[in-house]
C-alpha positions in Angstrom: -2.5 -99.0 40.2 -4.4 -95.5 40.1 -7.0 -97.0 43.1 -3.9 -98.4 44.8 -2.1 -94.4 45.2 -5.2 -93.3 46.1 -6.1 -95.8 49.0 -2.7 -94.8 50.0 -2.8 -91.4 49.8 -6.0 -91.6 52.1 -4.5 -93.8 54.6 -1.9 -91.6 54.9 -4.2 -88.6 55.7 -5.8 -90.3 58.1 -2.8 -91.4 59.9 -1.8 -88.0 60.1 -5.3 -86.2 60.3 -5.0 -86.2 64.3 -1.3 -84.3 64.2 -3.0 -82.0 61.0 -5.7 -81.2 63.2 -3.5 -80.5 66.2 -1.7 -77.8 65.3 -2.9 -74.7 67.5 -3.8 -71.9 65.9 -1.9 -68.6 67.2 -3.5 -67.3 69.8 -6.1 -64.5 68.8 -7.1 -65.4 65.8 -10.6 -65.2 64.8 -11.3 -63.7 68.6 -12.1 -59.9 67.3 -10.3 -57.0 67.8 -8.7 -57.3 71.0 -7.7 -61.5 70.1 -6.5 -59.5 66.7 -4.5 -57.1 69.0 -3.0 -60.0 71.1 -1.8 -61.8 67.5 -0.2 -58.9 65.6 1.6 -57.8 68.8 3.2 -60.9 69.3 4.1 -61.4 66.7 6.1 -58.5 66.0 7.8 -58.1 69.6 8.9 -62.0 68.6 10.1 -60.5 64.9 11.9 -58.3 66.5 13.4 -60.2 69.3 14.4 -62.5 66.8 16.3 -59.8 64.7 19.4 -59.4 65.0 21.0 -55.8 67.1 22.6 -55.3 63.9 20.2 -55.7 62.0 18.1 -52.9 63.3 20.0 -50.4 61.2 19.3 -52.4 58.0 17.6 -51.0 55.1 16.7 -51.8 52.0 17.9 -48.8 49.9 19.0 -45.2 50.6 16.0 -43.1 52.0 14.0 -46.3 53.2 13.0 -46.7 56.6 15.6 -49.1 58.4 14.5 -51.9 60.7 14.5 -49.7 63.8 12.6 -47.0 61.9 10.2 -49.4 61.1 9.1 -50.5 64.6 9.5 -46.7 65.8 7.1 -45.4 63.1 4.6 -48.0 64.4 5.7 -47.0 68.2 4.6 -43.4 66.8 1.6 -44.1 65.2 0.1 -46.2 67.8 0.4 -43.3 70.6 -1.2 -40.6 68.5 -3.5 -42.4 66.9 -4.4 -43.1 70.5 -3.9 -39.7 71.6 -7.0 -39.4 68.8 -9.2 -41.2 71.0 -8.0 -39.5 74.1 -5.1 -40.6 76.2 -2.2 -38.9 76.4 1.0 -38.9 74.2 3.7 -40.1 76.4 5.4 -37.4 77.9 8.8 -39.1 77.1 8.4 -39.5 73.3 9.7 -36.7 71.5 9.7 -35.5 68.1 12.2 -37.5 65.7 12.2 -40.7 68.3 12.0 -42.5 65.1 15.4 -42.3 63.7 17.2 -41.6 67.1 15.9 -44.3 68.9 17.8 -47.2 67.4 19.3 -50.0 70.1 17.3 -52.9 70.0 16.6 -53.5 73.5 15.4 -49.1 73.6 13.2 -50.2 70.2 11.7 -53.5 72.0 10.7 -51.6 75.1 8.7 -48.7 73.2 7.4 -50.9 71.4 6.0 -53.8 73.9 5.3 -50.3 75.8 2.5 -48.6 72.4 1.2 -52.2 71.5 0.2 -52.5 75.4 -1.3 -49.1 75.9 -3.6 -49.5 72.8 -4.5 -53.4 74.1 -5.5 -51.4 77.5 -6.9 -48.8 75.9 -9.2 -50.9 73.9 -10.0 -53.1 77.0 -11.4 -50.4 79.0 -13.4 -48.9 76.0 -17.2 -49.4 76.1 -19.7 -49.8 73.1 -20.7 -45.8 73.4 -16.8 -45.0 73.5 -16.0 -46.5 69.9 -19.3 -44.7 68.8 -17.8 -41.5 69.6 -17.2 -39.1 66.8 -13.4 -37.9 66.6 -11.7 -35.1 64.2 -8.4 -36.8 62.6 -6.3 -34.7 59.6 -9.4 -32.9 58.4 -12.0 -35.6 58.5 -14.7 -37.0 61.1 -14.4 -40.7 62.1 -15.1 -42.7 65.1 -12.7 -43.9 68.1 -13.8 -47.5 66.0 -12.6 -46.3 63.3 -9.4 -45.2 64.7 -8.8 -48.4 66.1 -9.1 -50.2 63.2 -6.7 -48.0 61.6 -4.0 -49.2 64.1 -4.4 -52.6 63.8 -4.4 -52.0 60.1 -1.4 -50.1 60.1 0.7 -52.7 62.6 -0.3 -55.3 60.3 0.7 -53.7 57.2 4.2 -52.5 58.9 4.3 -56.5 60.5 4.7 -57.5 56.3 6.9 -54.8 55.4 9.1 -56.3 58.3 8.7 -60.0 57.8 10.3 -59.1 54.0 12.8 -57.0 55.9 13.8 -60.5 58.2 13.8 -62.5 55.1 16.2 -60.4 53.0 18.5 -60.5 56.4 18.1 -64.1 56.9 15.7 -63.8 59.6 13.0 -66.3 59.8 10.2 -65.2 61.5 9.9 -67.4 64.5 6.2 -68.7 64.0 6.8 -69.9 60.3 9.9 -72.4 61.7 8.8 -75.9 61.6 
């Protein structure tokens, strides 16, 4: 009996192996930095596209960070820890765009807007530019450094917003079957 289930549980993997083995992996994965860029920016313009307008003014509790404040913090990290490394802040992002900037289609712009600046950014950096030493809130580090910070911190905001979508009955689109 025991040597029949298995037999059958083996036959059934290999029946399946070719649609197991199918599946694509997201794009970016395991590519570096910039195929790391390409993955967590994706996937949180698709979060939020998927979101619900009203949704943006969600939070979880008084004094947390709502939906919209979530993807503007990230908007606002991304262009100064950029500015760190040398271009510009946006001229047209002002002071407190975080919590007045709450419209999904105004949230989904600045944000496809500071995950493609950093992806060009990076791009156009060479070896001896992510070498180069950088002063950021009293402390050395490297335009490397300050890059890996970014994706670090849109991948830690990405989780705090996936828990976000699930409490609002969002499902993030990639995890749909």
């Amino acid at each position: 009996m025991k040597r029949n289930l298995i037999q059958t549980i083996l036959l059934a993997f290999l029946l399946n192996a070719p649609a197991i083995f199918a599946q694509k992996m997201p794009e970016g994965i395991w590519e570096g930095y910039d195929g790391e860029w390409t993955h967590v920016s994706q996937q949180l313009i698709a979060l939020a596209e998927a979101t619900p307008a009203d949704k943006f003014a969600w939070r979880p509790a008084p004094g947390v960070r709502s939906t919209s404040e979530v993807y503007m913090h990230i908007v606002d990290a991304n262009f100064y820890l950029l500015s760190v490394t040398g271009p510009k802040m946006p001229a047209d992002l002002k002071e407190g765009m975080d919590t007045k900037v709450t419209s999904k289609a105004e949230v989904i712009s600045w944000l496809k807007r500071s995950l493609d600046a950093v992806k060009q950014a990076h791009l156009a950096a060479k070896p001896s530019d992510l070498a180069r030493k950088v002063h950021i809130e009293d402390r050395d580090a490297t335009v490397d450094g300050i890059y890996l910070r970014i994706i670090i911190h849109a991948n830690e905001h990405m989780g705090q917003l996936v828990a976000y979508a699930r409490m609002t009955g969002v499902v993030p689109p990639w995890s749909k079957s």
